[in-house]
Backbone as CSV, one residue per row, in Angstrom:
resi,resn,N_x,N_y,N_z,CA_x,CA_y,CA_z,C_x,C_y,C_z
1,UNK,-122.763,-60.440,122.797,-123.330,-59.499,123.746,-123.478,-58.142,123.067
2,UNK,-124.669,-57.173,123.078,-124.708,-56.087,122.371,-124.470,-55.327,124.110
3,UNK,-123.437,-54.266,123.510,-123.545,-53.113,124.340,-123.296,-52.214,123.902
4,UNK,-123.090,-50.676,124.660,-122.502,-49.712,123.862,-121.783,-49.014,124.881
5,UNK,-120.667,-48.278,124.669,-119.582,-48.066,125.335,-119.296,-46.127,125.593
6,UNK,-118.634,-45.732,126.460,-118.713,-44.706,126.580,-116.999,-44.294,126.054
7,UNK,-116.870,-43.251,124.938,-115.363,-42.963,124.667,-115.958,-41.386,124.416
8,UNK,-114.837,-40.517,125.486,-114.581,-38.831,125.812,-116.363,-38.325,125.991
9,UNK,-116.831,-38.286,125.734,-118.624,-37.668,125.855,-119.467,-38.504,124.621
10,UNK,-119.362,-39.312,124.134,-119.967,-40.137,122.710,-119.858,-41.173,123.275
11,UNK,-121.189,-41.745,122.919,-121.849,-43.245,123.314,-121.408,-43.802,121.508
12,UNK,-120.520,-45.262,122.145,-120.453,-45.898,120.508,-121.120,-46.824,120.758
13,UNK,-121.874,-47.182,119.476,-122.636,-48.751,119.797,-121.905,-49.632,118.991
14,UNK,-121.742,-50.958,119.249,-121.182,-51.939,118.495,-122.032,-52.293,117.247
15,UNK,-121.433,-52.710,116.951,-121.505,-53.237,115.053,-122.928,-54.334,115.352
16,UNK,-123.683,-55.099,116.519,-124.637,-55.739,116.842,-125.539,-54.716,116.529
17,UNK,-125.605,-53.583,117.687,-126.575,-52.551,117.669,-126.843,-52.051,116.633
18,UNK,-125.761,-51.296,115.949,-125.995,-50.762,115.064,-126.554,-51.110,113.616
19,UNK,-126.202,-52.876,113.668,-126.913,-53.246,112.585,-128.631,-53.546,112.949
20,UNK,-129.215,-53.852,114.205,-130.223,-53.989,114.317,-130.984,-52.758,114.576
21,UNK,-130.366,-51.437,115.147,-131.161,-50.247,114.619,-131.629,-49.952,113.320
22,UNK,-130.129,-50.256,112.168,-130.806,-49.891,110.721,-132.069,-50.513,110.402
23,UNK,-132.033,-51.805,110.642,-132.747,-53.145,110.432,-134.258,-52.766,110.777
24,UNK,-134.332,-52.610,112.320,-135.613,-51.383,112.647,-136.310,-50.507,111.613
25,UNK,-135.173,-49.735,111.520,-135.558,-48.355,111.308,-135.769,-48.879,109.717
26,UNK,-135.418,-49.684,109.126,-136.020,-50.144,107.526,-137.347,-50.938,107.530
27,UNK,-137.370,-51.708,109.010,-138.528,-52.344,108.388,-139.739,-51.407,109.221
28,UNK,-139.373,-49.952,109.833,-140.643,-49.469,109.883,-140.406,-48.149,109.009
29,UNK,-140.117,-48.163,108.499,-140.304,-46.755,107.273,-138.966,-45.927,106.913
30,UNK,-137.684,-46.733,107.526,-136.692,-45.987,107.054,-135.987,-44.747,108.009
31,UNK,-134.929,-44.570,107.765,-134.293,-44.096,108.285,-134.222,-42.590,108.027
32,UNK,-134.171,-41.201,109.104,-134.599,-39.963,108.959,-133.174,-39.347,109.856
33,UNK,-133.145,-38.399,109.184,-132.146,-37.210,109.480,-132.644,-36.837,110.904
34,UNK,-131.463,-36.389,111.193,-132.083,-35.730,112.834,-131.244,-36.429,114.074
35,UNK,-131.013,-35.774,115.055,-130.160,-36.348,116.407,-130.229,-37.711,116.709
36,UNK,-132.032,-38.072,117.026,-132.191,-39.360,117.590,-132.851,-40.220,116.489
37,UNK,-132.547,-41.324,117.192,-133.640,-42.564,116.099,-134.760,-42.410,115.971
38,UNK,-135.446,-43.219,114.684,-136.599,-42.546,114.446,-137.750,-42.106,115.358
39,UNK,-138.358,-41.788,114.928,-139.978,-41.738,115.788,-140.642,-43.420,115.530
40,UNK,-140.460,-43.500,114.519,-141.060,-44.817,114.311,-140.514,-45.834,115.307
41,UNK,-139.321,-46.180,115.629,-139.188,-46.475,117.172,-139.470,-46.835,118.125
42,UNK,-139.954,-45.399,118.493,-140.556,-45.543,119.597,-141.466,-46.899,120.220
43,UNK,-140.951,-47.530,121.496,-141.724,-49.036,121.996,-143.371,-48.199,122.291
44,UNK,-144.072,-49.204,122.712,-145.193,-48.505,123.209,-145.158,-49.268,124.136
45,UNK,-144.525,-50.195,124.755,-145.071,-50.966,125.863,-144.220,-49.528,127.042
46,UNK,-145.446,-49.352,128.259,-145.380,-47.611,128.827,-143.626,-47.494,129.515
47,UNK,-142.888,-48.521,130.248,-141.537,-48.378,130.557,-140.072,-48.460,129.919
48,UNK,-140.808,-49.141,128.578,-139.859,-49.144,127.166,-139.891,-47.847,126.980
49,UNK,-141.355,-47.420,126.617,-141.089,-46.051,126.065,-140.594,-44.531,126.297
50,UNK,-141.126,-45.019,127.791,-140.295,-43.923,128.671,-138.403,-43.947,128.943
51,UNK,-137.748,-45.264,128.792,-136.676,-45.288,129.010,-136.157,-44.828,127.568
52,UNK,-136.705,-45.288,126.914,-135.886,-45.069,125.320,-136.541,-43.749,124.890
53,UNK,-136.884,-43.111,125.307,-137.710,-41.471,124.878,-136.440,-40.540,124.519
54,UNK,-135.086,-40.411,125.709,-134.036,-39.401,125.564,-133.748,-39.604,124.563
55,UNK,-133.376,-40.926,123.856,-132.289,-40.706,122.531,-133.276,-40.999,121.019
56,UNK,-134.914,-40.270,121.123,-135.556,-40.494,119.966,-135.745,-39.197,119.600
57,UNK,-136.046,-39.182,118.306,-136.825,-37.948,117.472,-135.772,-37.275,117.193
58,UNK,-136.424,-36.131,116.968,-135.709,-34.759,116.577,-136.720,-33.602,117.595
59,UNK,-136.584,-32.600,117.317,-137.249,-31.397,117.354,-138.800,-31.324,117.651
60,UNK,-138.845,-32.123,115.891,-140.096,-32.019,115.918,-140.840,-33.150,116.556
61,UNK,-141.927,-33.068,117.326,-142.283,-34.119,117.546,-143.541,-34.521,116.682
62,UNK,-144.270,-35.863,116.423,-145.049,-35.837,115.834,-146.555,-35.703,116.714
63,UNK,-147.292,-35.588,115.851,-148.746,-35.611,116.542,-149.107,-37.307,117.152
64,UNK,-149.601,-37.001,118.292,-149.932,-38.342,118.944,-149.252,-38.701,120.086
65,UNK,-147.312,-38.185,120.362,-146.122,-38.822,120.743,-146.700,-37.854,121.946
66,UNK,-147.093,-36.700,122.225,-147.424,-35.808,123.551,-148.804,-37.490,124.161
67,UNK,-149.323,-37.707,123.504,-150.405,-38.411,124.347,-149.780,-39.733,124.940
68,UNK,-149.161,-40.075,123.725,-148.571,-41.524,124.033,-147.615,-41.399,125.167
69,UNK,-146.776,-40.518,125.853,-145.827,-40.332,126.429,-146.928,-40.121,127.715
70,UNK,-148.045,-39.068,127.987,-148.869,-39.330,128.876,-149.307,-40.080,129.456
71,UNK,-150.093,-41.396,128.610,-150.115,-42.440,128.513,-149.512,-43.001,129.595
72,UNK,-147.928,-43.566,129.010,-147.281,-44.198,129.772,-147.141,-43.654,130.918
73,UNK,-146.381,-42.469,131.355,-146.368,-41.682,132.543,-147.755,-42.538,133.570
74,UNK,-149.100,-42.165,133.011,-150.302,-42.648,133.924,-149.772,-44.367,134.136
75,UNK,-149.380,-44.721,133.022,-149.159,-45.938,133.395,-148.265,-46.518,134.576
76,UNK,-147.324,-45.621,134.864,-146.035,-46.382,135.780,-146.748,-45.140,136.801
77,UNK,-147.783,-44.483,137.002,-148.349,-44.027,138.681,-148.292,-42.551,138.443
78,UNK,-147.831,-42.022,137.455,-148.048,-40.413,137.537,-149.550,-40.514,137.539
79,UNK,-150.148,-39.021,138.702,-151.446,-38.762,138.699,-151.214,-37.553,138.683
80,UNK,-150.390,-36.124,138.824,-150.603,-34.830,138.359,-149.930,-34.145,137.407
81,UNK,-150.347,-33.584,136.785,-149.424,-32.593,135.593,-148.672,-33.381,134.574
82,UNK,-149.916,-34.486,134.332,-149.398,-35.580,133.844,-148.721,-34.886,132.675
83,UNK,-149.896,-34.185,131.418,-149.440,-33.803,130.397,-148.354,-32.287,130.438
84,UNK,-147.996,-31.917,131.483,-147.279,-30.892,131.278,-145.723,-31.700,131.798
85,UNK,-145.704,-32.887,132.415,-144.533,-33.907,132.760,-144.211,-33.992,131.307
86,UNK,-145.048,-34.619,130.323,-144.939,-35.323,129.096,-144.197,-34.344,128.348
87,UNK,-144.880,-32.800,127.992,-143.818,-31.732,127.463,-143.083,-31.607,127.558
88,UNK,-142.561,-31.554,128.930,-141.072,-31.034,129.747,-140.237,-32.366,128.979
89,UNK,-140.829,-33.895,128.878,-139.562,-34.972,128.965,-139.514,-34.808,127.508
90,UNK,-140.084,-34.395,126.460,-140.592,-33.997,125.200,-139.490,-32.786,124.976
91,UNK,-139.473,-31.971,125.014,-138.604,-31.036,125.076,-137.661,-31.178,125.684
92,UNK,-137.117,-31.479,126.684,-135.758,-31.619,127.159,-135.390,-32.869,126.968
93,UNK,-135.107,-33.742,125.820,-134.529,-35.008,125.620,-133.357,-34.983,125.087
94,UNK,-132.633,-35.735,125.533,-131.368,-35.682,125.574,-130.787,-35.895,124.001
95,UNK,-131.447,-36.682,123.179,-130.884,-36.370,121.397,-131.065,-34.719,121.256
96,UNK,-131.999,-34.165,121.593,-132.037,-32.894,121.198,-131.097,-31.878,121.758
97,UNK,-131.039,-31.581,123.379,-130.319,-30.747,123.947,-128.610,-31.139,123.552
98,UNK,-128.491,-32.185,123.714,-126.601,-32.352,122.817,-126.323,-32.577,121.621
């Protein structure tokens, strides 16, 4: 069973997870410095990507990830302020703010 566990404010992932993140993150371009897992990551199917959005990237985001995040949003029924929703979840994600 892969899970990951909560000890004092730190999420640990088990030795499952953690070997199939590296595993990921090698067979799409490797592994990058920074809070969250890569950008490369990122699911595109629109409710993957929105659930797994808090603990990706860094800072920076790349070009494309503002549309793609729109995207999905339209996809699961947002119809206003779509792209200013997408910034806000873009900027306030949770790898970054802790």
């Amino acid at each position: 069973m892969i899970e990951a566990t909560r000890r004092d404010d730190d999420w640990l992932l088990d030795a499952e997870v953690r070997a199939a993140v590296r595993r990921l993150a090698d067979e799409d371009g490797g592994w990058q410095a920074g809070p969250g897992l890569p950008w490369a990551l990122l699911p595109l199917e629109p409710v993957h990507l929105l659930t797994a959005l808090p603990a990706v990237g860094d800072h920076g985001v790349p070009d494309g990830v503002p549309g793609m995040v729109a995207e999905a949003l339209r996809a699961v029924g947002a119809t206003t302020l779509v792209e200013e929703l997408a910034e806000d979840l873009l900027r306030h994600r949770a790898c970054v703010l802790l």
